[in-house]
N, C-alpha and C positions, 0 to 999 in steps of 0.2 A: 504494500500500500504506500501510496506518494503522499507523504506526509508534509511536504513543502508549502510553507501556505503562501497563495497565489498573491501577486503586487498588485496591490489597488492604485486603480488609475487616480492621478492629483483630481481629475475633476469631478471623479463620483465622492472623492472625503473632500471637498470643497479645501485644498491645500494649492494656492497657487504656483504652478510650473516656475522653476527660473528662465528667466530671460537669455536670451540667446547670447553670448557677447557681439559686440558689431566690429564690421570687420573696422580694423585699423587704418586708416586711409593714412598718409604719408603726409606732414604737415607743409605746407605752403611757405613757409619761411624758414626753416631748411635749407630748401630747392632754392628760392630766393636768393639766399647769402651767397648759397657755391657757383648759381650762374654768376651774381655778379662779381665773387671773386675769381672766377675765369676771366671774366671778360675784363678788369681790372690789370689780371697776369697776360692776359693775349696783348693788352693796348702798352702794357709795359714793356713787353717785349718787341712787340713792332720798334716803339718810340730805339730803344737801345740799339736794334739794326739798321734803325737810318743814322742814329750818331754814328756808329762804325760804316757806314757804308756812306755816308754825306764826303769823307775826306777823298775815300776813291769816284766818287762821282764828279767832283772839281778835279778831281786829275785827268780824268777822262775827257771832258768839255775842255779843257786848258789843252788837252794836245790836238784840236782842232781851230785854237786862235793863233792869232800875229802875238809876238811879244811884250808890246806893247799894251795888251788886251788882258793879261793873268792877271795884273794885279791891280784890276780896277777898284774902283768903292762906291758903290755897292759891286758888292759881287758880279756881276755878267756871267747868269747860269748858262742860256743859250747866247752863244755867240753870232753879232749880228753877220760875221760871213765867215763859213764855214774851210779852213784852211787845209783840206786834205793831201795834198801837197806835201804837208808837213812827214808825211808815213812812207812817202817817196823819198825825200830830200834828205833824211837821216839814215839811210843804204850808203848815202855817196860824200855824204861828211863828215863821216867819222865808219872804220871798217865795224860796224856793227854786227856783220855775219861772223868774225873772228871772235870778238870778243864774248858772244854766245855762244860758241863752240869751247872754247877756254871754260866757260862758268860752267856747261854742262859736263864738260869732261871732269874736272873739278869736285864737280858734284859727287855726279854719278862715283869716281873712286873713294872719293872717301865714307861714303853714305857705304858701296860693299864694303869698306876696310871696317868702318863703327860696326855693322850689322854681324861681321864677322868675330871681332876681336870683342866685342859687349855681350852677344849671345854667347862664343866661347867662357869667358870671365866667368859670366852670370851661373854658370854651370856650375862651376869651382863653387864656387860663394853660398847654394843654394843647396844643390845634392849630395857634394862631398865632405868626409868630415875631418879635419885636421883639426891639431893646436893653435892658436889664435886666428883660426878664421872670422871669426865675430869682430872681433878687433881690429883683424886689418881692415875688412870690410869696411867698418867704421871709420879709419883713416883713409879708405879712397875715398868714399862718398864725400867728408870733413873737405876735400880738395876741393867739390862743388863752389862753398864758398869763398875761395880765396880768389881776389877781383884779378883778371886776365892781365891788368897793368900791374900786379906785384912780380910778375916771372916772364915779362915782354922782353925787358935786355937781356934777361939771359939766355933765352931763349933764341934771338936774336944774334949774341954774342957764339953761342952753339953752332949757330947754321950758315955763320959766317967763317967760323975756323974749318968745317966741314966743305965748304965752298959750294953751296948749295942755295945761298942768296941769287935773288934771281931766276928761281927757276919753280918750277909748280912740286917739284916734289918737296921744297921744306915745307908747305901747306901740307903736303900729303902728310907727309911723318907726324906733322904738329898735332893734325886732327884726327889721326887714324883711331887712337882711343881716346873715351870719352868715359868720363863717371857715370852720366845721366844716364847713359843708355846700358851700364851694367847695372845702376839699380834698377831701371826700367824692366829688362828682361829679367832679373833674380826676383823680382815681386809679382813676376807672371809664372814664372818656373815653380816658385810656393805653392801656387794653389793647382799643380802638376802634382795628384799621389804618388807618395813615394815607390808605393806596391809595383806601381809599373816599372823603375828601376832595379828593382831585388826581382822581380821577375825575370825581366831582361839578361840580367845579371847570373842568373841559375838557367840559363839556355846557353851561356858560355859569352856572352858580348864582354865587350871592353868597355870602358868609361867612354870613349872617344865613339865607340857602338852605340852605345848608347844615345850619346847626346846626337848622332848624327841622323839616327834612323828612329829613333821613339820621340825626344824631347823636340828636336826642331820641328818635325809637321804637326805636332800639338802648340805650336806657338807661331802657329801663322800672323795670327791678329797682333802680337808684340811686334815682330819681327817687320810688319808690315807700317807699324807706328811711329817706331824707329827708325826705319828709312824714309820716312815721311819728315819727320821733324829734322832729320842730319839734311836732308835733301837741301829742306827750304833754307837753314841756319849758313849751310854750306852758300846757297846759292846768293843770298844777301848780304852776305861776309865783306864789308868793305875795307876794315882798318886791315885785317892780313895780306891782299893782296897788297894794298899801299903802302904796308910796310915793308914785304920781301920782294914784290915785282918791280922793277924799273924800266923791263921791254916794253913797248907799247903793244907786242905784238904777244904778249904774256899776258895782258892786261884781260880783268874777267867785265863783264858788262857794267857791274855797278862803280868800278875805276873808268870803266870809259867813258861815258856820262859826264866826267868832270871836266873833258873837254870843251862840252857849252861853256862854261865858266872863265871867260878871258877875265883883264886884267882891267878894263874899262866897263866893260857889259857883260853881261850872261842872257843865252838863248834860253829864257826860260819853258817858252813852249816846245822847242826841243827836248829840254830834260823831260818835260811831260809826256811826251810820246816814244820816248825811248825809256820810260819808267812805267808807259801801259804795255810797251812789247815785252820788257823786261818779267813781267805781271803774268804773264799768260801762262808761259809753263810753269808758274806753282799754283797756278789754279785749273791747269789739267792734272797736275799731281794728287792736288789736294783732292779734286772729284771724284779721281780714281780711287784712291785710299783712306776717303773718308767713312766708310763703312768699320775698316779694320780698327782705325785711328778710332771710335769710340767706343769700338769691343775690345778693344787692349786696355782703356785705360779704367771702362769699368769693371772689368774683373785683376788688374792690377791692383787695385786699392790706393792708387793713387789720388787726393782729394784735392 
C-alpha cells in the first residue's frame, strides 16, 4: 500500500504560489558607460595617430614645394604648385642610387650578424647552466645603459690602429653584437619548455642541435622582431657613418642628404624628398614584419 500522502495543490488550501523570478534584463547604464568609454578610447587614439602621423604628412607635402615654400607661416598644407620634378632632380644631384645601396647593404649585414650572434648568446644565457651565468648576464644587459659617447674614442681609437677607418666593415664589427637583442631573444627562449631540450638531448643532439633545429623554428616571431628593429636602427644610423666614412662613395643615405646643406643655403625640399624615398623601405619592412614584431614582444614579456 502507497502510503505517501499526495501534495495538495496551493490553490485548493488557499496558500499563495511564489512568484516567478523575472528575468534579469541587463541595466542600461552599464552599456552606457562602456560604449562611451570606447568611444572616449577610439577618439583618443585617433587624436594620438594624427600627432605621430601630422610630422610625416608635412614631410610628404614639403617634398612636393620650391624651397622657399617649407617654411612658411602659417603652414602651406597643400602647396599652391605642385613640384614633382623634385623626385627626378634628386637621381642626378646627388648619386642617391649608391648611397641606398651602401645603407641596405649595411643593413641587411648587420641585422644577419645581430640575429645570428643574439639568438646564439641568448641560448647560452637561457638553456645552459654554468657558474655565474646570472651575473654575467646581468653585466651584459648593465652595458644597455652606458651612453654610446662614453666608448666613441675608443672605439674609434681601435679601428683606426686596425686600419679599418673608412671602410663599412668597422660598422660591421661595431654592431655585429648587440645587448638588446640577446635579452630580446633569452626572454623569448624562457617561455620555450625546457622538456623539449632534455628530450632533444636523450635522442643524442648537441647543444649547437639543439638550438639549431628545435629552438630557432620555435622562435620565428623573436627572430623576426629582431631583424626588424636592427634593420630600421641600422638603416637611420647617422653619427656612425659620419664618424668612420669619409668616401662619398661609402657614404649610407642618411650622410648623403647632408649634401643639401651648403654653407649659404640649404635645399630644404630636397632633404624632404630624399627623406620620403629614404622612408619607404622601413615601411615595406615594417609591413612585412609587423605581425611577428607584436607576437614576439607579447609573449617576451617585455613591457
Amino acid at each position: 500500500m502507497n502510503t505517501t500522502t499526495p501534495r495538495k495543490d496551493s490553490a485548493a488550501t488557499g496558500t499563495p504560489r511564489p512568484a516567478a523570478p523575472e528575468p534579469v534584463r541587463p541595466g542600461t547604464g552599464g552599456g552606457v558607460r562602456a560604449a562611451a568609454g570606447r568611444v572616449l578610447l577610439h577618439t583618443g587614439l585617433v587624436v594620438l595617430a594624427a600627432a605621430i602621423l601630422l610630422p610625416f604628412a608635412w614631410m610628404l607635402t614639403s617634398s612636393v614645394k620650391a624651397d622657399n615654400q617649407v617654411f612658411t607661416v602659417p603652414i602651406q598644407w597643400i602647396p599652391e604648385e605642385f613640384h614633382w620634378d623634385n623626385f627626378v632632380r634628386i637621381w642626378t644631384d646627388i648619386p642617391l642610387l649608391t648611397y641606398l645601396n651602401n645603407s641596405l647593404f649595411l643593413s641587411l649585414v648587420i641585422t644577419a650578424l645581430q640575429v645570428l650572434t643574439g639568438s646564439f648568446a641568448a641560448y647560452g644565457f637561457a638553456k645552459m647552466r654554468f657558474p655565474g651565468r646570472d651575473a654575467l648576464f646581468l653585466g651584459y644587459i648593465a652595458t644597455i645603459a652606458v651612453p654610446w659617447q662614453a666608448y666613441m674614442v675608443p672605439q674609434y681609437i681601435i679601428m683606426e690602429k686596425l686600419g679599418l677607418v673608412n671602410t663599412h666593415l668597422s660598422l660591421i664589427l661595431l654592431q655585429a653584437f648587440g645587448a638588446f637583442g640577446v635579452f630580446l631573444m633569452r626572454q623569448f627562449y624562457l617561455t620555450i619548455p625546457d622538456e623539449i631540450g632534455e628530450a632533444a638531448r636523450l635522442d643524442g643532439l648537441s647543444e649547437y642541435g639543439i638550438w639549431v633545429r628545435m629552438i630557432l623554428p620555435l622562435s620565428k616571431p623573436a627572430l623576426a622582431s629582431l631583424a626588424l628593429l636592427t634593420f630600421v636602427n641600422t638603416w637611420n644610423d647617422y653619427m656612425g657613418p659620419f664618424i668612420y666614412l669619409t668616401d662619398n662613395d661609402l657614404w649610407t643615405v642618411q650622410l648623403g642628404l647632408r649634401q643639401f646643406v651648403g654653407l649659404y643655403d640649404t635645399q630644404y625640399a630636397m632633404i624632404m624628398t630624399g627623406s620620403v624615398l629614404s622612408v619607404l623601405p622601413i615601411l615595406v619592412v615594417f609591413l612585412l614584419g609587423q605581425r611577428y614584431f607584436v607576437q614576439a614582444i607579447a609573449t617576451s614579456g617585455i613591457k
